[in-house]
Backbone as a printed PyTorch tensor [residue, N CA C, xyz], in Angstrom:
tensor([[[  0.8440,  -1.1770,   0.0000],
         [  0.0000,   0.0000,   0.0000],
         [  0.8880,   1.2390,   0.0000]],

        [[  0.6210,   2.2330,  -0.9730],
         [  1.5540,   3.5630,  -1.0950],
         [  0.2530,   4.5310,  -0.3880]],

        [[  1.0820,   5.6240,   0.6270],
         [  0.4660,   6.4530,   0.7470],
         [  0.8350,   7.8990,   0.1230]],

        [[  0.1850,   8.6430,  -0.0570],
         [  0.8140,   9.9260,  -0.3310],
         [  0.4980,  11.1570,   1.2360]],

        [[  1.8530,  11.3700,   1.8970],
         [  1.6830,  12.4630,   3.0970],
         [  1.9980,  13.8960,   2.3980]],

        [[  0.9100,  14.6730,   2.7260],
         [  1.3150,  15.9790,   2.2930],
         [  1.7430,  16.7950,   3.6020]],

        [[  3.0420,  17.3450,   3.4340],
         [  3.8440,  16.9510,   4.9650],
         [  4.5080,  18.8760,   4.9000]],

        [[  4.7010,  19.1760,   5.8740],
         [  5.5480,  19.8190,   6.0540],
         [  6.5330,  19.9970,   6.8260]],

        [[  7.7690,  19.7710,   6.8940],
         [  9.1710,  19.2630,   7.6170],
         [  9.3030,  19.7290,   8.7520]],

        [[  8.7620,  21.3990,   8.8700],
         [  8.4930,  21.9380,  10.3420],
         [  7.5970,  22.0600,  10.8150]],

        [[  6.8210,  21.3140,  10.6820],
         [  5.7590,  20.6030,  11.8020],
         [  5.7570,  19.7710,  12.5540]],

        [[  5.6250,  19.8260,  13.8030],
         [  6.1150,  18.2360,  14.5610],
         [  4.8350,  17.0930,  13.9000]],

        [[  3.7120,  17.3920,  13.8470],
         [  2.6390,  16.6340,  13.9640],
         [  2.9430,  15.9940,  12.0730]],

        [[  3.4190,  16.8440,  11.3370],
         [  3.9680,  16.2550,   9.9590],
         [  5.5870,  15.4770,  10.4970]],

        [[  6.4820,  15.5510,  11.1540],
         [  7.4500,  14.5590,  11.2560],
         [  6.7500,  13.1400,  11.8900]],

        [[  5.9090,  13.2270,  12.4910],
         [  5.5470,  12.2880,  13.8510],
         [  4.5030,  11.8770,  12.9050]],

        [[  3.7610,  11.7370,  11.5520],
         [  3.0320,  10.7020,  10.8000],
         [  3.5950,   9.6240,  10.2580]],

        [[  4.7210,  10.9970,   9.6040],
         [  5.7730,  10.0910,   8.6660],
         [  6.5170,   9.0510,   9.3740]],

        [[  6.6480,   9.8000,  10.4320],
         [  7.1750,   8.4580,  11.4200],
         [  6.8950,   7.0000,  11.4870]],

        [[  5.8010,   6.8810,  12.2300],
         [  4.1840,   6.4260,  12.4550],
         [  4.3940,   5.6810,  10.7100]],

        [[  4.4330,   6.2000,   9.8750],
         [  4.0130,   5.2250,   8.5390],
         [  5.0770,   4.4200,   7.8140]],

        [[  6.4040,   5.0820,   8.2480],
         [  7.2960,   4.4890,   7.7200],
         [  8.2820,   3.1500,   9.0370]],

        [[  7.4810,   3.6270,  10.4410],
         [  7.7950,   2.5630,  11.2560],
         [  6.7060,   1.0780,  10.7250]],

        [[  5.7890,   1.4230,   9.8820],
         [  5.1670,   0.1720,   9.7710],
         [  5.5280,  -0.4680,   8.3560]],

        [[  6.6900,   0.3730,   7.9020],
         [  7.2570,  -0.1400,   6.5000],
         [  5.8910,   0.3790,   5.5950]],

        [[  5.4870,   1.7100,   5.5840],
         [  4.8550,   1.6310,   4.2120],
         [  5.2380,   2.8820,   3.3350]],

        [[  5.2570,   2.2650,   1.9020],
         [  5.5020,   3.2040,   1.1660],
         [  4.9120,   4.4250,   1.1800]],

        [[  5.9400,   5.3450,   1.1840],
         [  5.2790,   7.3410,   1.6400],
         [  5.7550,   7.9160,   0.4630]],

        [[  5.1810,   8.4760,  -0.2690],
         [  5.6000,   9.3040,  -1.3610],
         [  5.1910,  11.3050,  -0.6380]],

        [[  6.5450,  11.2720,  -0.2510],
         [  5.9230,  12.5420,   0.8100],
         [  6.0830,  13.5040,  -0.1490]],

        [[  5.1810,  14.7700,   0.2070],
         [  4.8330,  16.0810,  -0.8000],
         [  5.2620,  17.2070,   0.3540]],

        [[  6.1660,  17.6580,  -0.0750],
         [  6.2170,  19.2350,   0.9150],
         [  5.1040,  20.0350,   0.0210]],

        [[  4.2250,  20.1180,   0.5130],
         [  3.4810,  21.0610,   0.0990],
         [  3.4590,  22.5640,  -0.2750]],

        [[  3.9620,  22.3640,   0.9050],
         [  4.6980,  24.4620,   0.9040],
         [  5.3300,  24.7360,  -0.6010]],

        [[  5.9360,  23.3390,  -1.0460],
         [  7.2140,  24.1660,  -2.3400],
         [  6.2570,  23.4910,  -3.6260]],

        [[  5.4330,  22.5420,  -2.9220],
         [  4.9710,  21.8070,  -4.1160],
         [  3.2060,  21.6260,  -4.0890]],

        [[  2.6350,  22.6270,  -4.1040],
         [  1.2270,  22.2930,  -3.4310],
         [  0.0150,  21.3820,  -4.3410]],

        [[ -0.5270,  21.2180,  -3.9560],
         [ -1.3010,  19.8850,  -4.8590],
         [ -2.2260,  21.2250,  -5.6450]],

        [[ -2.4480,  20.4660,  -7.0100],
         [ -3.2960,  20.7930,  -8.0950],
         [ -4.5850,  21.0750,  -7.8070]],

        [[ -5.6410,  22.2470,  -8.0930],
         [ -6.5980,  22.4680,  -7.9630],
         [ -7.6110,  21.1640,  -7.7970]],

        [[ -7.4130,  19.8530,  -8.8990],
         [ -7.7010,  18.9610,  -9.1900],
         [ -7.7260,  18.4170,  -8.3200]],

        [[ -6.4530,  18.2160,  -7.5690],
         [ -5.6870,  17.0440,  -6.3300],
         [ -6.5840,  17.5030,  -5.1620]],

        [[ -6.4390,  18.9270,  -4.9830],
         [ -7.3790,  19.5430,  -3.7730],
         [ -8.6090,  19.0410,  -4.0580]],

        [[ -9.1260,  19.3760,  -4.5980],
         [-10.7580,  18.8500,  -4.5630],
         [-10.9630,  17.1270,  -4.3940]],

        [[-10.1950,  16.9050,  -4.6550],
         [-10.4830,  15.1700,  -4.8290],
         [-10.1580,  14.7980,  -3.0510]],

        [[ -8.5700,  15.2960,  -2.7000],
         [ -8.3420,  15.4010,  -1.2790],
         [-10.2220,  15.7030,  -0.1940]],

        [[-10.3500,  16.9960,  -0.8160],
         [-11.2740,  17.8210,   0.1870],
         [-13.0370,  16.6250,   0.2000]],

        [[-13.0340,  16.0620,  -0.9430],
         [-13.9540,  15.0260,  -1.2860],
         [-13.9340,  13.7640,  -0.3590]],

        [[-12.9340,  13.3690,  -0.5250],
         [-12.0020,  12.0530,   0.1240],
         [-12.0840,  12.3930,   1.9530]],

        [[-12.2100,  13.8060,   2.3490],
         [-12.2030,  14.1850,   3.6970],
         [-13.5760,  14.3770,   3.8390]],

        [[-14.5980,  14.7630,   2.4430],
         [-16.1670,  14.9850,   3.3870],
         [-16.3140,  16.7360,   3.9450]],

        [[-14.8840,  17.2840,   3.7960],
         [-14.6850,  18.2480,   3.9040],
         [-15.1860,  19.5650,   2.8500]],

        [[-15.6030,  20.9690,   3.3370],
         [-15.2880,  22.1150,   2.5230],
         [-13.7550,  22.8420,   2.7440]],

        [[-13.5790,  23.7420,   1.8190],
         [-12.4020,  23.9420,   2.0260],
         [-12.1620,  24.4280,   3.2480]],

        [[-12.9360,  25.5770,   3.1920],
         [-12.4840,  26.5160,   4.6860],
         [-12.5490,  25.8400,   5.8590]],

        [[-13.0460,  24.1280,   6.0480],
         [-12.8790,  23.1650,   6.9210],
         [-10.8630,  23.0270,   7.4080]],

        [[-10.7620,  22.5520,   5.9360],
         [ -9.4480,  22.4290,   5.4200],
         [ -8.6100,  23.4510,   6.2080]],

        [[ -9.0010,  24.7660,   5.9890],
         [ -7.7030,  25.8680,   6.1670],
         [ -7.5380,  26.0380,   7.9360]],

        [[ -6.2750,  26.2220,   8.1610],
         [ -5.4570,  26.9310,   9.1440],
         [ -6.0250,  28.1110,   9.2480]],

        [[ -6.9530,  28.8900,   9.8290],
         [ -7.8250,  30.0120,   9.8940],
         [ -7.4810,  31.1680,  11.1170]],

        [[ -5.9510,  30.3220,  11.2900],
         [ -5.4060,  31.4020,  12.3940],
         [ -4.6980,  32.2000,  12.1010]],

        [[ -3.9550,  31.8000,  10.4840],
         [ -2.8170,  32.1900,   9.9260],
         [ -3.0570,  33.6320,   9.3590]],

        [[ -1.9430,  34.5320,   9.4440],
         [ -2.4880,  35.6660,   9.2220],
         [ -2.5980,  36.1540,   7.4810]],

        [[ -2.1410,  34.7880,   6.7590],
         [ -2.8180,  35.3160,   5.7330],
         [ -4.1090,  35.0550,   5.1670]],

        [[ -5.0710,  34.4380,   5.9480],
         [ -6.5900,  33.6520,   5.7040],
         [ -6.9080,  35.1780,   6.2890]],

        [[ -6.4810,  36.0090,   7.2820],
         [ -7.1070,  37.2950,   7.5710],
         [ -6.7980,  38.7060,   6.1450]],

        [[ -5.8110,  38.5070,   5.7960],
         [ -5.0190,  39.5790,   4.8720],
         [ -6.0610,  39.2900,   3.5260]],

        [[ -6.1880,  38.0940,   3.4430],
         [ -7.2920,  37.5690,   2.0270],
         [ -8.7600,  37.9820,   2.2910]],

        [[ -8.8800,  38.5610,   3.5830],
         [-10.5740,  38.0220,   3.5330],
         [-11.2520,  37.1330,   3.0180]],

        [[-10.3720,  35.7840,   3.6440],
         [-10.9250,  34.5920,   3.2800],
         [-12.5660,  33.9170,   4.1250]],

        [[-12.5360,  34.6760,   5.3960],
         [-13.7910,  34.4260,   6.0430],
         [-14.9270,  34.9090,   5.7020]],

        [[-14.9780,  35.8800,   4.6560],
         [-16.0600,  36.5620,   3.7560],
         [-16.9630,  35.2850,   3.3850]],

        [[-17.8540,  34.8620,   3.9770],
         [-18.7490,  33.8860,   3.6890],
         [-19.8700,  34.1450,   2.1540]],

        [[-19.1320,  35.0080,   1.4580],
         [-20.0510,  35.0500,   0.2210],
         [-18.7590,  34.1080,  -0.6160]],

        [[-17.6140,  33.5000,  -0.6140],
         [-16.9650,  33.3690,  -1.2440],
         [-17.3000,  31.7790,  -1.8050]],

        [[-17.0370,  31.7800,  -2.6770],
         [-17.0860,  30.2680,  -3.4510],
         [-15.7170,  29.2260,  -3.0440]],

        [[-16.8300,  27.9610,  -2.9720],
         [-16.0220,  26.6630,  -2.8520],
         [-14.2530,  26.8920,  -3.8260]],

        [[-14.3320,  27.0620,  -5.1520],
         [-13.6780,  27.1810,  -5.8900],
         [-12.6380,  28.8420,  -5.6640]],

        [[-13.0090,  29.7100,  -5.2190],
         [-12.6240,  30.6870,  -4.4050],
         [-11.3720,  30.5110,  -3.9320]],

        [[-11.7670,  29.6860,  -2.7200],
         [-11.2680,  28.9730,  -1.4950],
         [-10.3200,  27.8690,  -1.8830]],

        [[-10.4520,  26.9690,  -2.5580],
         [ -9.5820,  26.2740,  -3.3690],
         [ -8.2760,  26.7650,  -3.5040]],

        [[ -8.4760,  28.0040,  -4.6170],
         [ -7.6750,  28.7220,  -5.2580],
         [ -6.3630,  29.6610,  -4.4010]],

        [[ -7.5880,  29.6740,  -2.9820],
         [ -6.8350,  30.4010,  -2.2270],
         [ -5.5180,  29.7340,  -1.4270]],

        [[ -5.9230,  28.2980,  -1.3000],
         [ -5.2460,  27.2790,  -0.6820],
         [ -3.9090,  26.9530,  -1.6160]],

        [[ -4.4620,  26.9730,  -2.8500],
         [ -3.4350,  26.5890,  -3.4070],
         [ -2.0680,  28.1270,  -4.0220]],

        [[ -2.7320,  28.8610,  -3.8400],
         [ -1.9440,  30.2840,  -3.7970],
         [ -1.3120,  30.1000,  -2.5700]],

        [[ -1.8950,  30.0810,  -1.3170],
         [ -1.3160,  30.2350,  -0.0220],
         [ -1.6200,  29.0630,   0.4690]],

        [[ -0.4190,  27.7170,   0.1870],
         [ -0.3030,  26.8810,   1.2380],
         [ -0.3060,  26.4040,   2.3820]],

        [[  0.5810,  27.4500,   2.7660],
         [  0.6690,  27.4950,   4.4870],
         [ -0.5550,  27.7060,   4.8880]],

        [[ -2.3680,  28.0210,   4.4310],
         [ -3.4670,  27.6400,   4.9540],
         [ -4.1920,  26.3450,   4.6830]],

        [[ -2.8280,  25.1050,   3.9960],
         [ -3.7850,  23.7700,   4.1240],
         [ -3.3670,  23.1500,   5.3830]],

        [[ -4.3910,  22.7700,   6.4070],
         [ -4.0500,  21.7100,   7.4280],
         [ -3.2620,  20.8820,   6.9490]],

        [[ -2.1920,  20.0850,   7.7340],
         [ -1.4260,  19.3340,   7.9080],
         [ -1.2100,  18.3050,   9.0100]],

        [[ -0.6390,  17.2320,   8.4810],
         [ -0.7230,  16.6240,   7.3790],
         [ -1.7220,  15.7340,   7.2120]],

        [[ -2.0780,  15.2580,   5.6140],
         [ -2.7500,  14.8820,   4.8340],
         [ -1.9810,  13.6640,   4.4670]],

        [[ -3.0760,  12.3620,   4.6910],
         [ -2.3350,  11.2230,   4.3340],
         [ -3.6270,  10.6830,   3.2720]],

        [[ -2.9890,  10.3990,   2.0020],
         [ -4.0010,  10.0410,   1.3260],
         [ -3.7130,   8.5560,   0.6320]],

        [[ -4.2990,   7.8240,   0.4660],
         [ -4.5130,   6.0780,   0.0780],
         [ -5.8360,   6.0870,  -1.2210]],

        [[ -5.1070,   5.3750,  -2.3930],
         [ -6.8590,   4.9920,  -2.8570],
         [ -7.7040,   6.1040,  -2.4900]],

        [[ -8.8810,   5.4500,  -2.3170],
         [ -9.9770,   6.1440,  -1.8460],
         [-10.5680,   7.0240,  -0.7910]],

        [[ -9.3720,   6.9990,   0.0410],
         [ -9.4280,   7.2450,   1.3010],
         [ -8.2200,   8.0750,   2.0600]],

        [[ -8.8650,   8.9700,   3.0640],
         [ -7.9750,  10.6600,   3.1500],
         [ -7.8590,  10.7150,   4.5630]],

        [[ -7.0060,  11.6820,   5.6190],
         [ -7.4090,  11.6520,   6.6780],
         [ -6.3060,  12.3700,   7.3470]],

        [[ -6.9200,  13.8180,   7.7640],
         [ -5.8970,  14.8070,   8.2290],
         [ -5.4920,  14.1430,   9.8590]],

        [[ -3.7960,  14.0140,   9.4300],
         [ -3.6130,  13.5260,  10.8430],
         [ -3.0150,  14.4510,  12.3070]],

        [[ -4.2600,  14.5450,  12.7590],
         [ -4.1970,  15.4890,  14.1640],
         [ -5.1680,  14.5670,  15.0270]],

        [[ -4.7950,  13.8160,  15.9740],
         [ -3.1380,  13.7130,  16.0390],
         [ -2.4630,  13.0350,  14.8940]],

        [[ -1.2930,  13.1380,  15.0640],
         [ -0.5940,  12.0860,  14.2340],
         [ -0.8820,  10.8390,  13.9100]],

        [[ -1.5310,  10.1540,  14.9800],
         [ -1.8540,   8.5860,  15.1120],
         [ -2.9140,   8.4580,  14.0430]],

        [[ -3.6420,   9.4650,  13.6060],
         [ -4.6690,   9.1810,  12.7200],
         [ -4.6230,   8.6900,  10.9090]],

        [[ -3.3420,   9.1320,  11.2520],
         [ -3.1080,   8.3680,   9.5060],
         [ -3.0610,   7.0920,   9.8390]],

        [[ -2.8900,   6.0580,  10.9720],
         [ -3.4450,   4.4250,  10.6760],
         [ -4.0630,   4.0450,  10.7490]],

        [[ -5.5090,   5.3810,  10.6810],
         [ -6.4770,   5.0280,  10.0940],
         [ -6.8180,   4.1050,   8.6620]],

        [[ -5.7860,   4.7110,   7.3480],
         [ -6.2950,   4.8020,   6.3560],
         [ -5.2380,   3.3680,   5.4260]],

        [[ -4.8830,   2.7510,   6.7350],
         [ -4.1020,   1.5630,   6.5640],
         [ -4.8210,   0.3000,   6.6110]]])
């Protein structure tokens, strides 16, 4: 089973998945997101796979979800997307994705869920 972690290196809760997935020997095809952020495409399929909307998705503390007026509740799904993928540093982390199946791990322990 390959997973894909969308990880970021200075995060403890992104070192401590990868951990967690590669102590059970499974293939991680890890994504720094920050330098490499997933495709409008990839997001939506991710945000699908979670049951999630985006603004579920985002880090809403960060001060650039305030600088965007991203909490403007007239804004579109696709909006919001766009915004994520402009400004990374507002996708939760990390994201362990399998097949069919997604699962932001906070805690960490929650990506063996999707094992």
């Amino acid at each position: 089973m390959a997973v894909t972690l969308y990880y970021n290196p200075r995060c403890s809760k992104s070192r401590a998945a990868l951990e967690l997935l590669r102590a059970r020997a499974v293939d991680v095809r890890v994504v720094d997101y920050l330098n490499d952020p997933p495709s409008r495409e990839e997001l939506a399929r991710i945000l699908d796979l979670l049951g999630l909307e985006p603004r579920e998705l985002m880090r809403r503390h960060e001060a650039e979800y305030a600088a965007a007026n991203l909490a403007d509740p007239g804004l579109t799904r696709e909006t919001l997307i766009l915004a994520m993928i402009q400004r990374p540093i507002l996708i939760e982390r990390p994201i362990a994705v399998t097949g069919d199946r997604a699962v932001i791990g906070r805690p960490p322990e929650r990506v063996l869920e999707i094992l």
